[in-house]
C-alpha positions as CSV (number, residue, x, y, z in Angstrom):
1,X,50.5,77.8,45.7
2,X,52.3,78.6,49.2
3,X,52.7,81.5,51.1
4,X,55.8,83.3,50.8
5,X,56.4,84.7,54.5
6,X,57.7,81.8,56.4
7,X,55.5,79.8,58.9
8,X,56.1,80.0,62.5
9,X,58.5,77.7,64.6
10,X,56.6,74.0,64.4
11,X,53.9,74.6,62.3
12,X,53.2,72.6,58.7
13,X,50.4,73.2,57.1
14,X,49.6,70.6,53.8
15,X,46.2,72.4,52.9
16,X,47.2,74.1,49.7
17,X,47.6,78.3,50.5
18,X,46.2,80.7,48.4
19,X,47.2,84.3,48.0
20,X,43.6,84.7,49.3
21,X,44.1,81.9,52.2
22,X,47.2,83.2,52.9
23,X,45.7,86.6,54.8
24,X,43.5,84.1,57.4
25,X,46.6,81.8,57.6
26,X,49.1,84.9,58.3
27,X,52.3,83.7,60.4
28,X,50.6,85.8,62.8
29,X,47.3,84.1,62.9
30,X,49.4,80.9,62.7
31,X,51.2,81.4,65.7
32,X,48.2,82.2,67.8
33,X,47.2,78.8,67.1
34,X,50.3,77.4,68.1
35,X,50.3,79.1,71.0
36,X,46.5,77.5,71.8
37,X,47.8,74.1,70.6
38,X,50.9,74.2,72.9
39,X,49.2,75.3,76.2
40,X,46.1,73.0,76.0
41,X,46.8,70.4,73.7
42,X,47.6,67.7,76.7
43,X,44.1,68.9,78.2
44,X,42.4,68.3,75.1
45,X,43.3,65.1,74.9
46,X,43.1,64.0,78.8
47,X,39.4,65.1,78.4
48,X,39.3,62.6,75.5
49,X,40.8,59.9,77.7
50,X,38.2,60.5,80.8
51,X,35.5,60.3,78.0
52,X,36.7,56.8,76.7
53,X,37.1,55.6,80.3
54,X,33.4,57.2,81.4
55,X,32.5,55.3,78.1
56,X,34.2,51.8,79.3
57,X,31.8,51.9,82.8
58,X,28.5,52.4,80.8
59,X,29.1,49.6,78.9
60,X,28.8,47.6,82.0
61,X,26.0,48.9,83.0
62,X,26.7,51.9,85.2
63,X,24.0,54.6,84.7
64,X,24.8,58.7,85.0
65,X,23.7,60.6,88.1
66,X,24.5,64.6,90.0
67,X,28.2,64.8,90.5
68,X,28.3,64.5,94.2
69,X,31.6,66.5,94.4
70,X,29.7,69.5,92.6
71,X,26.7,69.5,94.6
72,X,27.7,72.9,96.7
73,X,27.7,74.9,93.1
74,X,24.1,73.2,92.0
75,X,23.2,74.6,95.3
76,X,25.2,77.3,95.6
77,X,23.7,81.4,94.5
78,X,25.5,82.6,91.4
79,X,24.7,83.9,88.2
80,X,26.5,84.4,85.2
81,X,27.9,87.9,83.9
82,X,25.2,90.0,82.1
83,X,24.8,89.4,78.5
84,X,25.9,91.9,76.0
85,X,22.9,94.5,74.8
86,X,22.9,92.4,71.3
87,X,22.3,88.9,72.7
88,X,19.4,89.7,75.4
89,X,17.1,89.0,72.1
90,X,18.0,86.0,70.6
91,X,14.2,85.1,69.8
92,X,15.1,83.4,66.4
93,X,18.6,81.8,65.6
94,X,19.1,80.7,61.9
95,X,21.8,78.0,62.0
96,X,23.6,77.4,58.6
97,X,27.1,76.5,56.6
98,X,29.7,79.4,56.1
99,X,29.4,79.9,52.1
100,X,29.4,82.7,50.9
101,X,25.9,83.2,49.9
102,X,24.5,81.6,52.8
103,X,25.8,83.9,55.2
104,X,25.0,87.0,53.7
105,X,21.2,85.3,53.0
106,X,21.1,83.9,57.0
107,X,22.2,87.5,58.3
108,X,19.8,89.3,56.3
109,X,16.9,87.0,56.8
110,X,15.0,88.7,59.5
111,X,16.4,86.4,62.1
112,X,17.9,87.9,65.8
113,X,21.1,85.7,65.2
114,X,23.1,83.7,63.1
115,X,24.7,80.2,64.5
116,X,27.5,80.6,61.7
117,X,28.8,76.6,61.6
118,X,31.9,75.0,61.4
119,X,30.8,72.0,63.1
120,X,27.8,69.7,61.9
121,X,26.5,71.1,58.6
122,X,29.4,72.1,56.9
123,X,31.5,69.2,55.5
124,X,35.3,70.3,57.1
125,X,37.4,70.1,53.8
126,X,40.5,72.4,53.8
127,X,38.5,74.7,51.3
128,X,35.5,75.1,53.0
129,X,37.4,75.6,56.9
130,X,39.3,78.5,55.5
131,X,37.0,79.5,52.6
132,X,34.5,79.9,56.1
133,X,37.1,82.3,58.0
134,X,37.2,84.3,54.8
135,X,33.6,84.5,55.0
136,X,33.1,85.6,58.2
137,X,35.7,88.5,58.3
138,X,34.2,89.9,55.3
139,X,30.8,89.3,56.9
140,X,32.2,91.2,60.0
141,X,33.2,94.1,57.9
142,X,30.2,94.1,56.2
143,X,32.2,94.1,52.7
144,X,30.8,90.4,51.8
145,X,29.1,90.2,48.7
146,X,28.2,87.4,46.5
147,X,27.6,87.1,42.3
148,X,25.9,84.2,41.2
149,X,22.5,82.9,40.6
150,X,19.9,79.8,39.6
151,X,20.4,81.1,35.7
152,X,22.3,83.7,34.0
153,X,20.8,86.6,35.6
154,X,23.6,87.0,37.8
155,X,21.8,88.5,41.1
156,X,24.3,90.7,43.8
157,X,23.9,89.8,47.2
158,X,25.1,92.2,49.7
159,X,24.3,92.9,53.3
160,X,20.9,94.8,54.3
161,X,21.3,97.7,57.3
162,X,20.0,95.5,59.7
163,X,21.7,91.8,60.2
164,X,21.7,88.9,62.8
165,X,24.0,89.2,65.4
166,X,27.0,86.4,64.1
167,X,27.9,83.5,66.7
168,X,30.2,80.8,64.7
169,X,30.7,77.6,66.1
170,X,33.8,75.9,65.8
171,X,34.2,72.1,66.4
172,X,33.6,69.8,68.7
173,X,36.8,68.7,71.4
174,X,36.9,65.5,69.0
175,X,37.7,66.9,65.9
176,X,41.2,67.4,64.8
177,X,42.1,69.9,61.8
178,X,44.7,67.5,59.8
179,X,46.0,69.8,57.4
180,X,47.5,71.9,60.3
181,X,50.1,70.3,62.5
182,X,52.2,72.1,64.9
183,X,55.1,70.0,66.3
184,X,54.4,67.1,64.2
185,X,50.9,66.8,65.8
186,X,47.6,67.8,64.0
187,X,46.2,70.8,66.0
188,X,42.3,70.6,67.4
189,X,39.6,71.5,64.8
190,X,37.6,73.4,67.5
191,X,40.7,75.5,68.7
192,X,41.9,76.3,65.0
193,X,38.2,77.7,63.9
194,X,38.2,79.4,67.3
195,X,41.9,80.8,66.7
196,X,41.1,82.3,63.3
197,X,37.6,83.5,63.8
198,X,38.6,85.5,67.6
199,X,42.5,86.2,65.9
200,X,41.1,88.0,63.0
201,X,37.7,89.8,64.3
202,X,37.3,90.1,68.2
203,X,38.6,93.5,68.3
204,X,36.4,94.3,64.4
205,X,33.0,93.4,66.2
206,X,34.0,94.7,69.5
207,X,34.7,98.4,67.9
208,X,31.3,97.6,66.0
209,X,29.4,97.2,69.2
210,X,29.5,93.7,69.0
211,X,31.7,91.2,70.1
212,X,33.2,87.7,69.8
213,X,30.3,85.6,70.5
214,X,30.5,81.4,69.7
215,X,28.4,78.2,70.4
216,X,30.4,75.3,72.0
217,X,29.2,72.1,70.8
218,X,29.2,68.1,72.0
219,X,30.7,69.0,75.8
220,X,30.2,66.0,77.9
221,X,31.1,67.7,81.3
222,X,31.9,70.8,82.8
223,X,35.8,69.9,83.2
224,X,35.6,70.4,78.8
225,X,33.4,73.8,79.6
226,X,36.5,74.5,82.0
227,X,39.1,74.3,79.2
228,X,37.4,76.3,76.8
229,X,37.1,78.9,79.7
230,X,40.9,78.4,80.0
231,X,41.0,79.1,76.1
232,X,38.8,82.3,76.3
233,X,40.6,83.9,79.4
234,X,44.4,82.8,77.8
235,X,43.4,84.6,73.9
236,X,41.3,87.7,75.4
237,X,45.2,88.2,77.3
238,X,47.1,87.5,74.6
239,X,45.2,89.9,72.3
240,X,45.2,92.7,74.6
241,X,41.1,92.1,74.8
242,X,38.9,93.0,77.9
243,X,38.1,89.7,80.2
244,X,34.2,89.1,79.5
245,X,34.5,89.7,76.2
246,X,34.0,86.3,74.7
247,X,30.2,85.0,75.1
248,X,29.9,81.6,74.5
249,X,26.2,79.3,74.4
250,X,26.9,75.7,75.0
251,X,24.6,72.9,73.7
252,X,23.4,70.1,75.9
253,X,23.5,67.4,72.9
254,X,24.6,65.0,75.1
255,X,23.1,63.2,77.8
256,X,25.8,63.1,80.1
257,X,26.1,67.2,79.9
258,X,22.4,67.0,81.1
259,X,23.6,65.9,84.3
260,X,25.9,69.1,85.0
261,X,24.1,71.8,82.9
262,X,24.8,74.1,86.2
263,X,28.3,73.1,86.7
264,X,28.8,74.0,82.6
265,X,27.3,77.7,83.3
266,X,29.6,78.1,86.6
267,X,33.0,77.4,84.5
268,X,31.9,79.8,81.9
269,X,30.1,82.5,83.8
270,X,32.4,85.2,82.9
271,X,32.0,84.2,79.4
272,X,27.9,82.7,79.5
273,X,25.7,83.1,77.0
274,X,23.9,80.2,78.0
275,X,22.7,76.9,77.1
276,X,21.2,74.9,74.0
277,X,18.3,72.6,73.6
278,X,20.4,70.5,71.1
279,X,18.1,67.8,70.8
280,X,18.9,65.5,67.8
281,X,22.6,65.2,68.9
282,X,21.1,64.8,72.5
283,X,19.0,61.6,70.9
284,X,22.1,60.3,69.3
285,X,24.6,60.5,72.5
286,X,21.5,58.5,74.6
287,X,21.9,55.6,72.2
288,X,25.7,56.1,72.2
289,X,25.9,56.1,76.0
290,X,24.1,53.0,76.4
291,X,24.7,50.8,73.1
292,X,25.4,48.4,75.5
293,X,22.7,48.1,77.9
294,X,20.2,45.1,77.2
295,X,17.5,47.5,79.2
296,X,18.1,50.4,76.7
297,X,16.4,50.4,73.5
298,X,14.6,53.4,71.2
299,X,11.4,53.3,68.9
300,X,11.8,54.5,65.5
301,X,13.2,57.7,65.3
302,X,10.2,59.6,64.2
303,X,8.6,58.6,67.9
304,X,11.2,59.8,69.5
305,X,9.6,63.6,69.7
306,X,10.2,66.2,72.4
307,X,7.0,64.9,73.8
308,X,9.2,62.0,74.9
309,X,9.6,61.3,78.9
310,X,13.2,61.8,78.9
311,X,13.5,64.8,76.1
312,X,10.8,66.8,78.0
313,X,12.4,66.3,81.8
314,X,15.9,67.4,79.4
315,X,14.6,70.7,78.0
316,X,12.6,71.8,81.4
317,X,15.8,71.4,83.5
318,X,17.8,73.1,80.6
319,X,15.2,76.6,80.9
320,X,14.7,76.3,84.7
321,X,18.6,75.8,85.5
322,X,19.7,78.9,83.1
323,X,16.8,81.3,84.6
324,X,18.4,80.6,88.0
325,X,21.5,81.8,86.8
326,X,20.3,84.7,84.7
327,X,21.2,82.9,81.8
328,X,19.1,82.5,78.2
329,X,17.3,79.3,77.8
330,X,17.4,78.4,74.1
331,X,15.1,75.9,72.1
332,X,15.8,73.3,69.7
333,X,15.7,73.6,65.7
334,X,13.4,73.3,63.4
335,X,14.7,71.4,60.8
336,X,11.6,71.3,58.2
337,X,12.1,73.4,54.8
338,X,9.3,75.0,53.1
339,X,7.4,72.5,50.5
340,X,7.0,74.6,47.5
341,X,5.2,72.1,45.0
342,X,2.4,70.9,47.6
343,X,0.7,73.7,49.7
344,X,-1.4,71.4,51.6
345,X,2.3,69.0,52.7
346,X,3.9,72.9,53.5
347,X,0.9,73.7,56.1
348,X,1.2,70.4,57.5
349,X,4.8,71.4,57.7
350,X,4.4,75.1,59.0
351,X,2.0,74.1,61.5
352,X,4.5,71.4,63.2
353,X,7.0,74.5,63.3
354,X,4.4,76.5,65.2
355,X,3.4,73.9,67.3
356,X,7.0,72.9,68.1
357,X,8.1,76.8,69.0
358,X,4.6,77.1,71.1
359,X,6.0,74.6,73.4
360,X,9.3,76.5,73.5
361,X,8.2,79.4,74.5
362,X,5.0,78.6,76.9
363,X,8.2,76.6,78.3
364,X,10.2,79.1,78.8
365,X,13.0,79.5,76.4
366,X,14.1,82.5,75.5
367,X,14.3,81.7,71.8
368,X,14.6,79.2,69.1
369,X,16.7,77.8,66.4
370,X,15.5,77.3,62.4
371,X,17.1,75.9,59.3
372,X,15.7,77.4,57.0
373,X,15.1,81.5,56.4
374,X,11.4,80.5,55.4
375,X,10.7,79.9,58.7
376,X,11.6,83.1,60.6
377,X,8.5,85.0,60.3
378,X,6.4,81.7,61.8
379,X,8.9,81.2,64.7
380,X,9.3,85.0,65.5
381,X,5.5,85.4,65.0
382,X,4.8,82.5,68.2
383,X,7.5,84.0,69.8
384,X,6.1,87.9,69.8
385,X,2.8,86.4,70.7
386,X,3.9,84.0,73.8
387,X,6.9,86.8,74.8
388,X,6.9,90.6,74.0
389,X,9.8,91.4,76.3
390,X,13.2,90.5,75.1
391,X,13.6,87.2,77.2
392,X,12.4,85.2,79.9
393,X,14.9,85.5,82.1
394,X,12.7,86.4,84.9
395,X,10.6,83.3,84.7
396,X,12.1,80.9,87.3
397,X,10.4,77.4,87.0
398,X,10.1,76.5,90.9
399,X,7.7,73.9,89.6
400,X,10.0,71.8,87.3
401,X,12.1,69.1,89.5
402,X,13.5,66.9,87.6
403,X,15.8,63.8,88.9
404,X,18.1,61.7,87.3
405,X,15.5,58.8,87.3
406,X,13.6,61.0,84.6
407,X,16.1,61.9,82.4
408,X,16.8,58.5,81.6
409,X,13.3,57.0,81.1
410,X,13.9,56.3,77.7
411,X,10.2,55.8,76.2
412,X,9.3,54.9,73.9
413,X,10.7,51.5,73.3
414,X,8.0,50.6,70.5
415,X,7.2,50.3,67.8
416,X,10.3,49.6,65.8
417,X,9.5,49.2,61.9
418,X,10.6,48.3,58.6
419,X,9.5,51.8,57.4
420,X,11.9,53.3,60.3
421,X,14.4,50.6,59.6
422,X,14.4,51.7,55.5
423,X,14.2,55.4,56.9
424,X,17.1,55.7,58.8
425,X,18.9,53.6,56.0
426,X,17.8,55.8,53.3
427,X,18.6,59.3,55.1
428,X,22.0,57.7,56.4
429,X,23.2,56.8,52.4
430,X,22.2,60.4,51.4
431,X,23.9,62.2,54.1
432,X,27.0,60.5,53.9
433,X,26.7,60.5,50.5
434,X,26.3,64.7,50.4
435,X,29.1,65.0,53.2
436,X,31.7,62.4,51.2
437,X,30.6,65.1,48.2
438,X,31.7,68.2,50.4
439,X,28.2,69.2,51.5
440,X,27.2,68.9,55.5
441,X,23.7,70.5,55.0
442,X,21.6,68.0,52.8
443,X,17.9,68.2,52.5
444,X,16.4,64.7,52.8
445,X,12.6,64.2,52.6
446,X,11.7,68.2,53.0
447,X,14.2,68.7,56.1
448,X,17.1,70.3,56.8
449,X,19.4,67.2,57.7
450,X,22.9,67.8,59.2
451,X,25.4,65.3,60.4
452,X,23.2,64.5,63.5
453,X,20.5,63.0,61.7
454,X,22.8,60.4,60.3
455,X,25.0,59.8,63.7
456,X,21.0,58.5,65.6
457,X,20.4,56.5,61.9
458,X,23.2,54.2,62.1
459,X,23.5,54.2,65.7
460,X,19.7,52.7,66.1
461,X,20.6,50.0,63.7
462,X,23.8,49.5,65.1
463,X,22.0,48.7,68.9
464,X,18.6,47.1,67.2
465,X,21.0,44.5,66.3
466,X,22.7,43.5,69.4
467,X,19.7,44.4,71.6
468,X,17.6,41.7,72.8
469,X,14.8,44.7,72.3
470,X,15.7,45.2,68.4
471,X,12.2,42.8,67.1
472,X,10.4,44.7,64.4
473,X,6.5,45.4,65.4
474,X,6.3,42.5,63.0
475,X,8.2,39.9,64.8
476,X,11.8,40.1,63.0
477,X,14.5,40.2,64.4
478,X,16.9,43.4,63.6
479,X,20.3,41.1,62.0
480,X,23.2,42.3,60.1
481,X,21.7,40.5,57.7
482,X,18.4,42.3,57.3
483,X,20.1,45.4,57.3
484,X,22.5,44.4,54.8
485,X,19.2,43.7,52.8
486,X,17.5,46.6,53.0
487,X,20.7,48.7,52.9
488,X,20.9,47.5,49.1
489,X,17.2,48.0,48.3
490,X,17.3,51.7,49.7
491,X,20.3,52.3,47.9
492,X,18.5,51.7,44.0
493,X,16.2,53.5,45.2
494,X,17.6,56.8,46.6
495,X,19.8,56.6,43.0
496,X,16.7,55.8,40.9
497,X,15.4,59.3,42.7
498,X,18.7,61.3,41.5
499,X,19.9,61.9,44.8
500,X,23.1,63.5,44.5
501,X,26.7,62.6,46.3
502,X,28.8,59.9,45.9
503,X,26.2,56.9,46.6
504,X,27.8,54.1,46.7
505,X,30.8,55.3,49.3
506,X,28.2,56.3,51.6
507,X,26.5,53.1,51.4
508,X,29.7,51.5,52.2
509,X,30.6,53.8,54.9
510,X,26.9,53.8,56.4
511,X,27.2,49.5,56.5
512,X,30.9,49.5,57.9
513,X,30.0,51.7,60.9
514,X,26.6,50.0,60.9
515,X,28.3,45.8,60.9
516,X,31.2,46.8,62.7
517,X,31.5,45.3,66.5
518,X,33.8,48.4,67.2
519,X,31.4,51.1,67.6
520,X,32.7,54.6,65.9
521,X,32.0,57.3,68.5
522,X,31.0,59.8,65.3
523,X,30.9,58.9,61.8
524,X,32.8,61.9,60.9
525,X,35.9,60.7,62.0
526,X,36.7,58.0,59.9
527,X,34.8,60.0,56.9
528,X,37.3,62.8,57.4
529,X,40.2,60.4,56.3
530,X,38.1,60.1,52.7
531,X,37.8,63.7,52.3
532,X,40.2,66.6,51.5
């Protein structure tokens, strides 16, 4: 079914319309995302460019440092605007998909705020992008409500009094929304979900008390930070809204954004909500960055902890360089789930989540991410202990200097395992697997996996075997081969289990990108083109 008022000038749109799709997809709506597409398109894709080209000298060895050219603003005495009287507490953000249910479960759950996601786990199918904006301006309203249940009960879900504060995240620069083209070119994913979500609800949350809050995900340098900026001032204009209004947090999940976390905060300041520990997309862009150094090589993935040399130097400079600029510091997730059927395994569990948000806070950071609403009260409860005021603002880190020698001492190196081998292999299938089936939050092995989990999977394997440093503890070598070996074992297996998905496409998938010489700069791309 189609819409019956016609589409603006150069826009096509093959997603199919329904009357109910039709009121986020309004000619109106549509048009402001033309407008986006047409003025900053070109820029979009330049950034890409400079990426691919930073890319190119990595591969031969060249090594990230401090902008030289920027080195007046890292030194420089500035801080961002003043955050908005609902985001000075952000203790405990819940991050989740945009179903239905799940966002009226996430916003009641008892956290501060509600990373609302477009980007890594949700699975970007034409229903579930706009099905997502329908959710969100009902959620805004506070009209959502869901039906349903685990049997025939049929429970009602509806909003409590009290709810997170709502801060969607669009996608990445990367992304492109194919069902959407606007003079024969598909328009950005990120600037489509921003679009819709700011088109249809700045000026809702605004009069609310609110406003149009976002997280900005996978920037590698403050020239992509710029162009959102660009975005924000451009919209706020064009929809009559007051400059300032937008507050955007950007994640630091990559290691080149590490090296201008300051420069980032200075393009937004007008709009800065501050900056993200991000740190299993930050694990995956170190092995991206240098798949091509012999020097470079990562232990197992379960060693690489925030304990690590180069993760600890990462999230220090990340709460020391926003407290300068009177911006929040905020921790990583927690991605474990509670494990119902064995007390003593949950404990084990719950107590890494403490431990994990202890280090946060005695850090510094002003609050934390969790996956799971089961974990709210144990995150807030280590956060009202360690930090009874709303933030931490105040606490300035003069003893934290960190180079650039230290944020790349990539320890450890050792051990590398079969078990780590058949663990990245196994997780990898069933992600994919879950993601090919439409779902982009899976959990694997009692945690909350999204699409980052898989991306540092295949990407170890992929450099084990071309590194001179891929030898298993045992001896082996890390081939093709081998993996090829154990891909097939692990797949039985995880189907023997029931996991769900469609098995064998991830499997092929997970070897292609895996075997492959090419290296695919994120596994969503080419799964996009096997999705609707």
């Amino acid at each position: 079914m189609h819409m019956s008022a016609p589409l603006p000038r150069g826009v096509a749109v093959s997603g199919a319309i329904t009357p109910a799709f039709a009121e986020i997809l309004s000619p109106e709506a549509l048009g402001f995302v033309a407008k986006l597409h047409r003025k900053f398109e070109s820029r979009r894709q330049e950034l890409l460019a400079a990426r691919a080209a930073r890319q190119r000298e990595f591969d031969q060895g060249k090594l990230p440092d401090f902008l030289p050219q920027t080195k007046s603003i890292r030194e420089g005495d500035w801080v961002v605007a003043p955050q908005p009287k609902d985001m000075l507490d952000r203790r405990v953000e819940i991050t989740g998909p945009t179903d239905r249910k799940m966002v009226i479960n996430a916003l009641n759950c008892g956290a501060s705020t509600f990373m609302a996601d477009f980007e890594d786990a949700n699975c970007p199918t034409w229903h579930m992008m706009v099905d997502g904006q329908i959710n969100i301006r009902d959620a805004v309203r506070r009209t959502i409500t869901f039906e349903g249940g685990p049997d025939t009960s049929q429970k009602l879900y509806r909003l409590k009094d009290k709810t997170a504060v709502l801060i969607p995240r669009p996608r990445g620069w990367h992304l492109d929304e194919k069902h959407v083209t606007v003079d024969g070119k598909p328009v950005s994913g990120g600037m489509f979900d921003f679009a819709l979500l700011f088109f249809h609800n700045a000026k809702e949350l605004l009069a609310r008390g609110s406003g149009p809050y976002f997280y900005l995900p996978k920037m590698e340098s403050h020239l992509e930070a710029r162009l959102w900026n660009e975005i924000f001032v451009f919209s706020q204009a064009e929809l009559g809204i007051a400059q300032g209004s937008i507050k955007a947090t950007a994640l630091i999940e990559t290691v080149v954004a590490a090296f201008e976390m300051d420069e980032i905060l200075y393009e937004l300041r007008e709009h800065s909500s501050g900056l993200n520990i991000g740190r299993w997309d930050y694990i995956f862009s170190c092995i991206k960055k240098f798949r091509a150094n012999q020097n470079f090589c990562l232990a197992d993935r379960a060693q690489v902890t925030m304990l690590a040399p180069f993760m600890r130097a990462y999230a220090l400079l990340l709460v020391k360089t926003c407290h300068r600029r009177g911006a929040p510091a905020m921790g990583g997730m927690a991605a474990q789930i509670p494990i119902k059927n064995d007390p003593a395994a949950n404990e084990a569990a719950i107590e890494k989540v403490r431990q994990d948000k202890l280090r946060e806070v005695t850090d510094g950071c002003d609050g934390t991410w969790v996956a799971h609403p089961g974990l709210v009260p144990v995150a807030k409860a280590v956060f009202d202990q360690h930090m009874p005021q709303p933030n931490q603002y105040t606490r300035q880190r003069p003893d934290v200097n960190v180079s650039a020698k230290q944020l790349l001492d990539f320890q450890p190196e050792r051990p590398i395992t079969e078990a780590g081998m058949r663990n990245n292999i196994s997780v990898g299938i069933q992600y994919i697997a879950a993601w090919l089936a439409g779902n982009g939050c899976v959990p694997v092995y009692n945690l909350m996996e999204d699409a980052a989990t898989a991306e540092i999977s295949r990407s170890q394997i992929w450099q084990w075997i071309r590194s001179p440093k891929g030898v298993l503890d045992d001896g082996r070598k890390v081939t093709a081969e081998l993996f090829r070996k154990l891909l097939a074992e692990e797949l039985v297996k995880v189907k023997n289990a029931g996991a769900e998905g469609k098995l064998d496409d991830g499997a092929r998938l997970f070897e292609k990108i895996t075997t492959d010489d090419q290296y695919v700069e994120f596994l969503t791309l080419p799964a996009y083109q096997l999705i609707d």
